[in-house]
TITILO-452876 format. One line per 5 residues: their letters; for each residue x, y, z of N, C-alpha, C, O, CB. Coordinates in Angstrom, 2 decimals. Glycine has a CB too. Layout:
<atoms>
a = X Y Z X Y Z X Y Z X Y Z X Y Z ~ ... .
</atoms>
This chain:
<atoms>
xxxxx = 0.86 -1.18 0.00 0.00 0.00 0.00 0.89 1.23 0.00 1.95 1.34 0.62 -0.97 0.00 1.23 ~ 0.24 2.28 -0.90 1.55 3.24 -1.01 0.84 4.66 0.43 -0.21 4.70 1.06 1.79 4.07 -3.33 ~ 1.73 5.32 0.41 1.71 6.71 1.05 -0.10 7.05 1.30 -0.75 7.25 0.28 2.61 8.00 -0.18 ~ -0.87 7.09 2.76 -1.68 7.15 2.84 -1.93 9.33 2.75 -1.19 10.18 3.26 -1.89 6.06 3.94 ~ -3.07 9.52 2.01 -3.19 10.67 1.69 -4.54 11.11 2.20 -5.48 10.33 2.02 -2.94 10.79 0.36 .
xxxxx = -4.86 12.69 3.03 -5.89 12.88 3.08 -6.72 13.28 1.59 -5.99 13.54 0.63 -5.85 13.70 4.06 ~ -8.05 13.33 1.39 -8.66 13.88 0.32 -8.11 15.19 0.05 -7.35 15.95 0.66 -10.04 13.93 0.50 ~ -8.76 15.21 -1.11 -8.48 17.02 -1.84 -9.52 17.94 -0.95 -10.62 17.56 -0.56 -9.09 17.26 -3.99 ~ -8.77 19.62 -0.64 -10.13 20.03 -0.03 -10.89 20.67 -1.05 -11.72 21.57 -0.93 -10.02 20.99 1.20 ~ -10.48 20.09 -2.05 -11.70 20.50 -3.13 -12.86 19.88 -2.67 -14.00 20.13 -3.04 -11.48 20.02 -4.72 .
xxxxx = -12.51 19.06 -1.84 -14.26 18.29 -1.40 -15.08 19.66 -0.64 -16.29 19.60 -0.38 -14.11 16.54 0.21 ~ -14.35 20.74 -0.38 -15.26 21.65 0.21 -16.19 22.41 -0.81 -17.32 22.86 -0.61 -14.46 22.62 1.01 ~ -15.53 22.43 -1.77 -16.46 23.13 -2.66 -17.82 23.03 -3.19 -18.10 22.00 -3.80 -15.98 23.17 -3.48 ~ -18.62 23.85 -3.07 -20.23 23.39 -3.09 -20.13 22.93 -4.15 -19.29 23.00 -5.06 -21.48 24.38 -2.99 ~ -21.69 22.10 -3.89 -21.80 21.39 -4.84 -23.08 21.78 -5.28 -24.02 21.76 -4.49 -21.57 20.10 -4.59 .
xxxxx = -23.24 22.20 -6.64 -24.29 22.91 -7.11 -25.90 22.07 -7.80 -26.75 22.74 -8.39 -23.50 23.74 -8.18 ~ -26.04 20.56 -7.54 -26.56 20.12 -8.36 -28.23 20.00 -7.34 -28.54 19.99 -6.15 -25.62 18.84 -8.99 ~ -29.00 19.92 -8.75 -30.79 19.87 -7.80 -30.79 18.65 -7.01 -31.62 18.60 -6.09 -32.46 19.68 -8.96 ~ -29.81 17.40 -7.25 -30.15 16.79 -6.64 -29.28 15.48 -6.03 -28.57 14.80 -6.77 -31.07 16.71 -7.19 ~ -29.41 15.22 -4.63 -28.85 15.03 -4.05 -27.61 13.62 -4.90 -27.92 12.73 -5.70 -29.78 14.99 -2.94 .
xxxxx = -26.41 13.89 -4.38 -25.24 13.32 -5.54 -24.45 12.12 -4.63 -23.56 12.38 -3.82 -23.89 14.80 -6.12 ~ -24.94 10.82 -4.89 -23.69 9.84 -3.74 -22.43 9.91 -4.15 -22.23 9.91 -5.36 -23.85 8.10 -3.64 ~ -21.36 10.00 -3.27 -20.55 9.87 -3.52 -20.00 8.30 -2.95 -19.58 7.62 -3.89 -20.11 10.99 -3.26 ~ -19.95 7.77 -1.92 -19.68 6.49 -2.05 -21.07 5.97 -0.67 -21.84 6.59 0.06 -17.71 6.16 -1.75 ~ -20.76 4.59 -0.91 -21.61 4.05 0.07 -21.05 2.74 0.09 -20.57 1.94 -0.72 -23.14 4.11 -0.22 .
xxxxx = -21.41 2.85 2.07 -20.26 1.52 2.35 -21.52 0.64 2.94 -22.56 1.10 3.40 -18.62 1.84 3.75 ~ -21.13 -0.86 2.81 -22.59 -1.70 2.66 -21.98 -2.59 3.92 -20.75 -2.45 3.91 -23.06 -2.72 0.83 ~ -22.34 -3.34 4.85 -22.10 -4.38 6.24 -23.28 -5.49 6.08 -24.38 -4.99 5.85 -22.32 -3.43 7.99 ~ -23.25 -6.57 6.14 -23.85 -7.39 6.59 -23.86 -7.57 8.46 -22.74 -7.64 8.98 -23.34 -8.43 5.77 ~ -24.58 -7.61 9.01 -24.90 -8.07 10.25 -25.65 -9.62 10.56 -26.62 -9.84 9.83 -25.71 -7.00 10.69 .
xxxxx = -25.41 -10.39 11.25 -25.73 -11.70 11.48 -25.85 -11.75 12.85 -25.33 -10.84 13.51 -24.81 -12.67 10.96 ~ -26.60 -12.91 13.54 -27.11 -12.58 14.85 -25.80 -13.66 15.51 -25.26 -13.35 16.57 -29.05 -13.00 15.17 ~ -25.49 -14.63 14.92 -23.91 -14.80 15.69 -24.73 -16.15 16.67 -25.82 -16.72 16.68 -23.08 -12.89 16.92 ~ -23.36 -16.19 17.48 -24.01 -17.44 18.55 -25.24 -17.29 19.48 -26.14 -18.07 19.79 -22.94 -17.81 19.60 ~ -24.94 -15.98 19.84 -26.79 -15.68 20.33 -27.96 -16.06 19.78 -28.94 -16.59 20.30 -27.22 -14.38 20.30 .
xxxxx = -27.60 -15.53 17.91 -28.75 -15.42 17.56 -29.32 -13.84 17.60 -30.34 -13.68 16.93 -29.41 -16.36 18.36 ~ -28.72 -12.47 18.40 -28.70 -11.50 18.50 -27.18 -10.60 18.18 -26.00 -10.73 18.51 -29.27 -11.52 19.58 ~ -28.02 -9.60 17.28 -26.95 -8.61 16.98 -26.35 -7.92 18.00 -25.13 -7.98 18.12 -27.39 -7.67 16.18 ~ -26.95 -7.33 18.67 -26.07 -6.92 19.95 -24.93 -7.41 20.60 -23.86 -6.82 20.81 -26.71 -6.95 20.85 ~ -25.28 -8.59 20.91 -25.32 -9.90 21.84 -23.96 -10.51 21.23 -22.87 -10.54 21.80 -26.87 -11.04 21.65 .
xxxxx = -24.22 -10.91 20.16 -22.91 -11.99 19.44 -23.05 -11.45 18.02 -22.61 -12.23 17.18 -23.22 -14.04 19.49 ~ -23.52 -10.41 17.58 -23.19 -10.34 16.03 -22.32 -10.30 15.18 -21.33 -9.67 15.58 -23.49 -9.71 15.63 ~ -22.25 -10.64 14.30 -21.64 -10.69 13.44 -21.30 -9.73 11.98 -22.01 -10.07 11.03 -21.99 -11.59 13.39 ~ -20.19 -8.44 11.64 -20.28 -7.78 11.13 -19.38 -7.86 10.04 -18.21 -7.54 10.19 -20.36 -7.03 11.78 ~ -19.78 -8.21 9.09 -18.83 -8.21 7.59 -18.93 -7.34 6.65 -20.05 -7.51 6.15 -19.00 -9.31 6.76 .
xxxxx = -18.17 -6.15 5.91 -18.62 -5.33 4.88 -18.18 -6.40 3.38 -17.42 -7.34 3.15 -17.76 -3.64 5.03 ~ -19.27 -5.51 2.57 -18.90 -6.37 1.57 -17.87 -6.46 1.05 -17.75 -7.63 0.68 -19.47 -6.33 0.77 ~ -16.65 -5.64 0.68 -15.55 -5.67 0.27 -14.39 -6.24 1.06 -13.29 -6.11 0.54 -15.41 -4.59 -0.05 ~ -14.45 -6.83 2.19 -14.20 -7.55 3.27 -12.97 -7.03 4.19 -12.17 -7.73 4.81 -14.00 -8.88 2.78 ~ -13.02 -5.55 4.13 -12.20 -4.68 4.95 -12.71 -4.70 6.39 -11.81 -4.74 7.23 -12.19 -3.23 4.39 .
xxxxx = -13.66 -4.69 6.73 -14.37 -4.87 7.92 -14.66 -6.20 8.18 -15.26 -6.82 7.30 -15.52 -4.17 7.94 ~ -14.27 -6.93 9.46 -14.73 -7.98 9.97 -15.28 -7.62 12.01 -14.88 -6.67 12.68 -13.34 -9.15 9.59 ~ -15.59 -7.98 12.16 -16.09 -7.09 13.81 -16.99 -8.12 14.28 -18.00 -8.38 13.63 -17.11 -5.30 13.74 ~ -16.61 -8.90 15.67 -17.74 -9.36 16.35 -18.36 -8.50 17.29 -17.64 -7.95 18.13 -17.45 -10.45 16.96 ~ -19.53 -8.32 17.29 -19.94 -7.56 18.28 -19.96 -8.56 19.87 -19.73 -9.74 20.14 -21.44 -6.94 17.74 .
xxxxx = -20.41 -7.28 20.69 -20.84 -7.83 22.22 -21.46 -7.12 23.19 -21.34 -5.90 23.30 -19.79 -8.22 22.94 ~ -22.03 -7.70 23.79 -23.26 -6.69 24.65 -22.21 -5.90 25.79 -21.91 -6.60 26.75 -24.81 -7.89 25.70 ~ -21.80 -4.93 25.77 -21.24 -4.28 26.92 -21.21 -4.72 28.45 -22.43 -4.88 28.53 -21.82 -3.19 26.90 ~ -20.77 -5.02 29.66 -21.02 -5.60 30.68 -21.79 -4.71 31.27 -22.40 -5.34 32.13 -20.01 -6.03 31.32 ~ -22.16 -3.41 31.30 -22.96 -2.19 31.53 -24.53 -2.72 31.12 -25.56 -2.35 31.67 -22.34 -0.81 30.52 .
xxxxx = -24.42 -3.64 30.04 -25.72 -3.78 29.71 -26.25 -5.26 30.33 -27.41 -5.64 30.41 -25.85 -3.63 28.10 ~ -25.20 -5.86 30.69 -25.41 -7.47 31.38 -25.18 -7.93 30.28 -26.04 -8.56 29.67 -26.87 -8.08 32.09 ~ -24.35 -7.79 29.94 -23.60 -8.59 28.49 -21.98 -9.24 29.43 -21.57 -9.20 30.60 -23.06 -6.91 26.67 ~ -21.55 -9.71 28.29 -19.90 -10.46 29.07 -18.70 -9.11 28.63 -17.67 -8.99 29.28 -19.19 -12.57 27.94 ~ -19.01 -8.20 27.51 -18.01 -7.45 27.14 -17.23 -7.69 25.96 -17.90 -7.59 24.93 -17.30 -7.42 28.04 .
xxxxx = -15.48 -8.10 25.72 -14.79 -8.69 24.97 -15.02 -8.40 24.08 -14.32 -9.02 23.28 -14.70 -9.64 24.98 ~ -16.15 -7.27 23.24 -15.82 -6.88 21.71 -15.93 -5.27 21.59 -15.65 -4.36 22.38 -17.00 -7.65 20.57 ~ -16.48 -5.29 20.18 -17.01 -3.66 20.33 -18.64 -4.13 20.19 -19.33 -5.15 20.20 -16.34 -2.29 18.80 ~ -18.75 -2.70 20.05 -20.88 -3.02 20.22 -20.92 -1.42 19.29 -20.15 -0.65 18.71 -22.08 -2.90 22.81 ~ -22.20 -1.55 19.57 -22.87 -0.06 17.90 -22.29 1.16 18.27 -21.91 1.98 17.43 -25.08 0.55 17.75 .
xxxxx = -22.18 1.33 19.58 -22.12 2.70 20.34 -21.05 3.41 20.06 -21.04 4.64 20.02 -22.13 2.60 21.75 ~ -19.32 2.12 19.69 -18.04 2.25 19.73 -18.03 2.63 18.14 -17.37 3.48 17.54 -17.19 0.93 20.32 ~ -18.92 1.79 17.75 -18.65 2.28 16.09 -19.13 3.26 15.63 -18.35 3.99 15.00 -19.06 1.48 15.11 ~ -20.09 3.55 15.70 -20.79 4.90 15.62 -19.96 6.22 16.11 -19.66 7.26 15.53 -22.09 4.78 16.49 ~ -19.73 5.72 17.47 -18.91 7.01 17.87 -17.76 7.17 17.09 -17.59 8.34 16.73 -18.44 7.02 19.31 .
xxxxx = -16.54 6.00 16.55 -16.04 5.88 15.57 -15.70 6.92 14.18 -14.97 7.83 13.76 -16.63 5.03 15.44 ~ -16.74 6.08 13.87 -17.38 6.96 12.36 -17.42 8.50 12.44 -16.83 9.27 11.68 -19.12 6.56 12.00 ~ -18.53 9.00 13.89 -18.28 10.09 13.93 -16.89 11.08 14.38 -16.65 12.12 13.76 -19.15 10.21 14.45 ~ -16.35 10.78 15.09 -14.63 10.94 15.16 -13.81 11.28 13.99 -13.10 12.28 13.85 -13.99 9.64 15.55 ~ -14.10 9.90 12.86 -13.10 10.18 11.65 -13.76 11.37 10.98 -13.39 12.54 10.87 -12.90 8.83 10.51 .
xxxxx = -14.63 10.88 10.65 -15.36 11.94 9.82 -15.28 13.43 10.54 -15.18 14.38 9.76 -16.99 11.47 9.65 ~ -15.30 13.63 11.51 -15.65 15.24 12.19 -14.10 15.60 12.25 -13.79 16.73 12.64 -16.61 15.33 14.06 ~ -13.29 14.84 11.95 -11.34 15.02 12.00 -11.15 15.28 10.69 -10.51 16.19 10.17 -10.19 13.49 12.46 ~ -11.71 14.47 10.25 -11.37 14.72 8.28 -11.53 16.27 8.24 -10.72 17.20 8.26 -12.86 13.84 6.84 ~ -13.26 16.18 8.14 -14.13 17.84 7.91 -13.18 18.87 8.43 -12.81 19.79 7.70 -15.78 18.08 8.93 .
xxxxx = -12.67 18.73 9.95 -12.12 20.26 10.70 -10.69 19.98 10.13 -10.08 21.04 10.29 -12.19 20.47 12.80 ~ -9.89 19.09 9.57 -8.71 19.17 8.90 -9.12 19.94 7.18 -8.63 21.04 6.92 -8.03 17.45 8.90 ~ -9.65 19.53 6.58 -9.96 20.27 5.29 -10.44 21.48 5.86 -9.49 21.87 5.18 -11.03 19.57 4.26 ~ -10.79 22.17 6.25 -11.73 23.45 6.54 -10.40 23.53 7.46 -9.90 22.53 6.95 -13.67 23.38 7.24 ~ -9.49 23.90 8.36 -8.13 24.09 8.63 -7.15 24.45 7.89 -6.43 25.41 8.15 -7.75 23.26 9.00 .
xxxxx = -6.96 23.29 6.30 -5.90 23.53 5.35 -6.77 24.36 4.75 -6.18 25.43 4.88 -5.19 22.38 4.51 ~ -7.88 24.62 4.10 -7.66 25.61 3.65 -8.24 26.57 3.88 -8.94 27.13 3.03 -7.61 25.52 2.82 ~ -8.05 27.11 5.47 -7.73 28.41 6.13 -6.60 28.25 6.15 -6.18 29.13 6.91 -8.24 28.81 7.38 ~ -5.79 27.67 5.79 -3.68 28.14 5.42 -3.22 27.35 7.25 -2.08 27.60 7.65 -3.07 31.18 5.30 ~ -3.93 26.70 7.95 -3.62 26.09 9.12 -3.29 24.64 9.07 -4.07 23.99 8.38 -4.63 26.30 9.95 .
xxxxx = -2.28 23.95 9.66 -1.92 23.27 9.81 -2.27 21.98 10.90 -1.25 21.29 11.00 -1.19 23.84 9.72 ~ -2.86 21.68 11.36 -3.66 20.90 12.88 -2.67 19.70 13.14 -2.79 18.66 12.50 -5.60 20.11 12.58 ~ -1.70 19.86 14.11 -1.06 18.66 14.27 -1.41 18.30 15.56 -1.93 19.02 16.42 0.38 18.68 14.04 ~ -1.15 17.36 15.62 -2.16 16.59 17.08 -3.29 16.84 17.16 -3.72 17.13 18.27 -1.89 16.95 18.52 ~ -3.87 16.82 16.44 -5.71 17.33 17.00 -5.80 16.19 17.43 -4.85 15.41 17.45 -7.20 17.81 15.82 .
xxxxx = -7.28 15.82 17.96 -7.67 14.85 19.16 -9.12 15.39 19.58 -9.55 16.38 20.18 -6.50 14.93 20.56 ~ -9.85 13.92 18.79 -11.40 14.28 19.21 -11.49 12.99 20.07 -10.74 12.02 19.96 -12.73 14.43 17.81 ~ -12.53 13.12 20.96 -12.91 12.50 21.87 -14.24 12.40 22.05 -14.65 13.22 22.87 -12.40 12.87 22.75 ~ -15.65 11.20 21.28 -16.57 11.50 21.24 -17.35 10.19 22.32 -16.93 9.08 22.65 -16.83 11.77 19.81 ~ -18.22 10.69 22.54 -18.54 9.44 23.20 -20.47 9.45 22.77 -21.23 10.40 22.95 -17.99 9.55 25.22 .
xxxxx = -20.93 7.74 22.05 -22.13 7.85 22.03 -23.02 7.18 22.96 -22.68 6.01 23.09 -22.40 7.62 21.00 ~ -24.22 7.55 23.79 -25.03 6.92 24.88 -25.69 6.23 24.34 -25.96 6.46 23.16 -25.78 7.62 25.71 ~ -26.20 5.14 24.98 -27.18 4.09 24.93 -27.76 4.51 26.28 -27.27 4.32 27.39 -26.60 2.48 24.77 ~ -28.96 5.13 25.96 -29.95 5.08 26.98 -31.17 4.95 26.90 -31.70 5.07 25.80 -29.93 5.90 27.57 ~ -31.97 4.66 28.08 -33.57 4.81 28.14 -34.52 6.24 27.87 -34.34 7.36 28.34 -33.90 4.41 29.56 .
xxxxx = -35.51 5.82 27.02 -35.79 7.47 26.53 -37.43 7.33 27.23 -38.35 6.55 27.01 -35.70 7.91 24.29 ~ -37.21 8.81 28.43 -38.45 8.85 29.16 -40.09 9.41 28.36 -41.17 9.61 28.92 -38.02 9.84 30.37 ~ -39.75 9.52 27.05 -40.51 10.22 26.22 -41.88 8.61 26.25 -42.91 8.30 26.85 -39.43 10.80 24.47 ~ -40.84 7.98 25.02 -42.01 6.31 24.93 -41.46 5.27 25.68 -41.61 4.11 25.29 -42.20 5.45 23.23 ~ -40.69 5.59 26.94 -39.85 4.47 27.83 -38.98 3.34 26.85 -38.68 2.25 27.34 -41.07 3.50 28.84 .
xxxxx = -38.63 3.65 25.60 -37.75 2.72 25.28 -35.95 3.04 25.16 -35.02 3.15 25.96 -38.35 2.30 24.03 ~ -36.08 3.10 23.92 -34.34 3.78 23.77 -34.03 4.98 23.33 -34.96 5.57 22.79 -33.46 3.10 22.82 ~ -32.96 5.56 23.39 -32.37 6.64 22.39 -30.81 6.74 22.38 -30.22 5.85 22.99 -32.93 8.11 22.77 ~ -30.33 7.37 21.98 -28.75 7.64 21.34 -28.66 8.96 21.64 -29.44 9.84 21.29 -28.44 7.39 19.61 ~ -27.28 9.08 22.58 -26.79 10.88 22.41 -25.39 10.70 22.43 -24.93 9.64 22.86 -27.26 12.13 23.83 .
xxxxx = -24.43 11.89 21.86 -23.33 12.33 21.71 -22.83 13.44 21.82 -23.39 14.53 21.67 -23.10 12.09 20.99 ~ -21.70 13.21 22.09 -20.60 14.35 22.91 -19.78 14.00 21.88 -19.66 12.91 21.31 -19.90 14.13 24.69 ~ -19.11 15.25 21.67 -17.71 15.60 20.83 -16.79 16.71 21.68 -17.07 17.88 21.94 -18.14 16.33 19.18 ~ -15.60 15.96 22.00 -14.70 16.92 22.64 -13.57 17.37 21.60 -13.37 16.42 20.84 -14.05 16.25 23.97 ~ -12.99 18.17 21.37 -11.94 18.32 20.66 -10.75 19.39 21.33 -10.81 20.34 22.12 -12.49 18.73 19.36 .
xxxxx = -9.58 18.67 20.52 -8.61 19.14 21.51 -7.24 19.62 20.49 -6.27 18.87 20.41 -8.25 17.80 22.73 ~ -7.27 20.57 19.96 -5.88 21.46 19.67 -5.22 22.26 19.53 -5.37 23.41 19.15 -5.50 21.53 19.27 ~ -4.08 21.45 19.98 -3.46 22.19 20.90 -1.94 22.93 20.10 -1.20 22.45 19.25 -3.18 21.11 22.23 ~ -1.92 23.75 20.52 -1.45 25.08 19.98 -2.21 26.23 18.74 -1.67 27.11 18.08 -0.16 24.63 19.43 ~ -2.95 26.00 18.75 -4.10 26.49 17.98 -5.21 27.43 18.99 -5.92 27.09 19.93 -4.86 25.07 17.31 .
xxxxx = -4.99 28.86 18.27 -5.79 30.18 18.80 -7.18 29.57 19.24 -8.01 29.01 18.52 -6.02 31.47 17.51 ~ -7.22 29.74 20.17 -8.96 29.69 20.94 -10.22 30.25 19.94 -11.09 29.50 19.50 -9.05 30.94 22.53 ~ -10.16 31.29 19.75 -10.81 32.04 18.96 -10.53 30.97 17.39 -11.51 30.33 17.00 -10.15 33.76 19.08 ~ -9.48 30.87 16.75 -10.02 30.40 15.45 -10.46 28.73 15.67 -11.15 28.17 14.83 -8.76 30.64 14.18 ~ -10.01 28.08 16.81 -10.59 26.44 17.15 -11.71 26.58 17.23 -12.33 25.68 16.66 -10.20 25.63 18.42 .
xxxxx = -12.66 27.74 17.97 -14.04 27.42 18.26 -14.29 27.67 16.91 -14.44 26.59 16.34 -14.90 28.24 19.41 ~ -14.42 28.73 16.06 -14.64 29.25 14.78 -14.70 28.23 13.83 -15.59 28.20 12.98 -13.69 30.16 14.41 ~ -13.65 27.26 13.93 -13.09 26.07 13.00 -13.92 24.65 13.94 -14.24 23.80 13.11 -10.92 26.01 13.01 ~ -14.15 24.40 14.79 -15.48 23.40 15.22 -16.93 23.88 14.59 -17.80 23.09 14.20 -15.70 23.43 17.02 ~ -17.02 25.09 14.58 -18.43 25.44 15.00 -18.80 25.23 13.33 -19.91 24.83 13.00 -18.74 27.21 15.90 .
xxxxx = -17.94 25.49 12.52 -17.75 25.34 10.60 -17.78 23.71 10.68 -18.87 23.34 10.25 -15.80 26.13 9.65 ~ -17.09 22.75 11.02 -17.15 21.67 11.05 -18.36 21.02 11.21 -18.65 20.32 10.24 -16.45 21.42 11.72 ~ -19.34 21.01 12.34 -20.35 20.78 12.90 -21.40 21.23 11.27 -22.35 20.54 10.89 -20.43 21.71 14.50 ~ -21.03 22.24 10.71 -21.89 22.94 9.49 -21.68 21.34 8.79 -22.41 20.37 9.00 -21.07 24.69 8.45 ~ -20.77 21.38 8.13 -20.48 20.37 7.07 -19.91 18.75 7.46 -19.85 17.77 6.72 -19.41 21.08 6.19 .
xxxxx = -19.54 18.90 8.84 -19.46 16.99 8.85 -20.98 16.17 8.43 -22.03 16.28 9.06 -19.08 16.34 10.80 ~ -20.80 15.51 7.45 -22.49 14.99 7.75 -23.15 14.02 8.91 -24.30 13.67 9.18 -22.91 14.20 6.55 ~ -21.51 13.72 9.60 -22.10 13.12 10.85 -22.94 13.71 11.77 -23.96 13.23 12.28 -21.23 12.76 11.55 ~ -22.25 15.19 12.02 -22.45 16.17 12.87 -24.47 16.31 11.84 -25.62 16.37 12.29 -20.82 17.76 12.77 ~ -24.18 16.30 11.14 -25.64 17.10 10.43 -26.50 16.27 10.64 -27.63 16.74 10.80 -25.75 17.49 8.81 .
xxxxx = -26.35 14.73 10.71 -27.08 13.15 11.22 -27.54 13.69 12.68 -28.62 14.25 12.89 -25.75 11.47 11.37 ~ -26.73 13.50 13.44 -27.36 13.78 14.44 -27.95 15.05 15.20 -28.38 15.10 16.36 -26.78 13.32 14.96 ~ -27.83 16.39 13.94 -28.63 17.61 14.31 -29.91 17.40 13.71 -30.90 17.94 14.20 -28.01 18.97 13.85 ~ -30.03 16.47 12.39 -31.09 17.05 12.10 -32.16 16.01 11.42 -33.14 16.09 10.68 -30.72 18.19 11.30 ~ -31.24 14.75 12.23 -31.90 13.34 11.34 -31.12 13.26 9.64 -30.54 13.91 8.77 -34.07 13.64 11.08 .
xxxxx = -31.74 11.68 10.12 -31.01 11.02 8.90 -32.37 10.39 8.03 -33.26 9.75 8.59 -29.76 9.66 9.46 ~ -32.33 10.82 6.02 -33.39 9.91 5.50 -32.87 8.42 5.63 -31.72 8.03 5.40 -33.76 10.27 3.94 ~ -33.81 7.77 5.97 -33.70 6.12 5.61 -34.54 5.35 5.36 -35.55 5.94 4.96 -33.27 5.42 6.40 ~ -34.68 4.05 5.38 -35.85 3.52 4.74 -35.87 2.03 5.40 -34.72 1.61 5.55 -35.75 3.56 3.00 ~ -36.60 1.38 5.72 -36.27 0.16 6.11 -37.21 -0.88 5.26 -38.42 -0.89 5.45 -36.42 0.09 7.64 .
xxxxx = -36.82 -1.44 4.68 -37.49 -2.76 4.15 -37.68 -4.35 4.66 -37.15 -4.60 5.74 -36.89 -2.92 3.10 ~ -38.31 -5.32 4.07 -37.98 -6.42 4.21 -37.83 -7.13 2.76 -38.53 -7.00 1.75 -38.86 -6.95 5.11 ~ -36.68 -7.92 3.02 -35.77 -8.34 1.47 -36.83 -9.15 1.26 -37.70 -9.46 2.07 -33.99 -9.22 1.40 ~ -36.69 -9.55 -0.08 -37.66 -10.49 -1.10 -37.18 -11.98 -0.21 -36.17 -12.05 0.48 -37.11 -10.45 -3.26 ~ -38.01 -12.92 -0.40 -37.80 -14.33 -0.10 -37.20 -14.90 -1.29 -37.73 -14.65 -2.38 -39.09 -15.07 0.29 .
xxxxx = -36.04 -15.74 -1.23 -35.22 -16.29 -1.65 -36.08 -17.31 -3.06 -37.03 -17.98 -2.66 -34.49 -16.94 -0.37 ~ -35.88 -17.37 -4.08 -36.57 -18.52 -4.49 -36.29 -19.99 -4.54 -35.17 -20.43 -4.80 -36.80 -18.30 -5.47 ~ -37.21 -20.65 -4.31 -36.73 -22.01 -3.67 -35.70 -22.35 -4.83 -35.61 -21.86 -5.95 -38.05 -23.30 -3.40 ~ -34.87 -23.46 -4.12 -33.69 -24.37 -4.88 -34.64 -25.17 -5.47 -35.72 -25.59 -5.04 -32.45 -25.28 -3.95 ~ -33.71 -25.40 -7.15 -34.42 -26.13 -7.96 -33.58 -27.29 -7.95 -32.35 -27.28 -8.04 -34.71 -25.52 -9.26 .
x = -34.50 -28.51 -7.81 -34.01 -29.89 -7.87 -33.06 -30.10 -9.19 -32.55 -31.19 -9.42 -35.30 -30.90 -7.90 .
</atoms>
């Protein structure tokens, strides 16, 4: 593998089109594992087979622990992505960010609204030697354009289906 490179920050540049434009999309299979539950024992494979991940129920949740679980990945995802965004929007304000250091953490909790679940997150960020005044300035721009950050301000479209049934094997 040669010299790992961040993107161009040409990725900042609007994008002018009526309608909404993918740029990539990453696909996971999930399997319920020895449980039988995703949480629990799942099983996580992307299709291109860069990702392999057993999950595990947290011991917080009365699980045994020993893997990652949704909360780690998620928070994850949002990390890289909100590091990428405030590094492009950095270079080209002519700044340099060495050591930056985000620190996000996502909740699994009970939601007193319909007593079941919900999800919250914290993003800490940390760098250091970098003006107070242009770090908050340069988060608060980030938060604009990470689309993680924009997921969890303002919802995400999605869709949920159920896949077609297989057609039987022919003798």
């Amino acid at each position: 593998m040669g010299s790992l490179k961040p993107p161009s920050a040409a990725w900042l540049d609007r994008y002018t089109g009526r309608d909404e434009q993918a740029m990539y999309t990453g696909r996971v299979r999930v399997t319920g594992g020895e449980a039988q539950h995703g949480r629990a024992s799942g099983v996580v494979r992307s299709d291109d087979g860069s990702l392999a991940i057993d999950l595990r129920l947290p011991e917080p949740l009365g699980g045994e622990g020993g893997g990652s679980n949704p909360e780690q990945l998620l928070a994850a995802a949002y990390a890289s992505c909100f590091h990428g965004a405030m590094t492009l929007l950095a270079l080209r304000a002519g700044v340099t960010l060495v050591d930056a250091q985000l620190d996000v953490a996502v909740t699994f909790s009970r939601d007193p609204v319909d007593g079941l679940f919900l999800l919250s997150a914290r993003i800490e960020v940390q760098l250091p030697g970098i003006d107070r005044a242009f770090a908050a300035e340069l988060i608060r721009n980030t938060e604009r354009i990470c689309p993680y950050a924009k997921m969890f301000r303002q919802g995400i479209d999605h869709v949920v289906t159920l896949a077609a049934e297989p057609l039987p094997a022919s003798d």
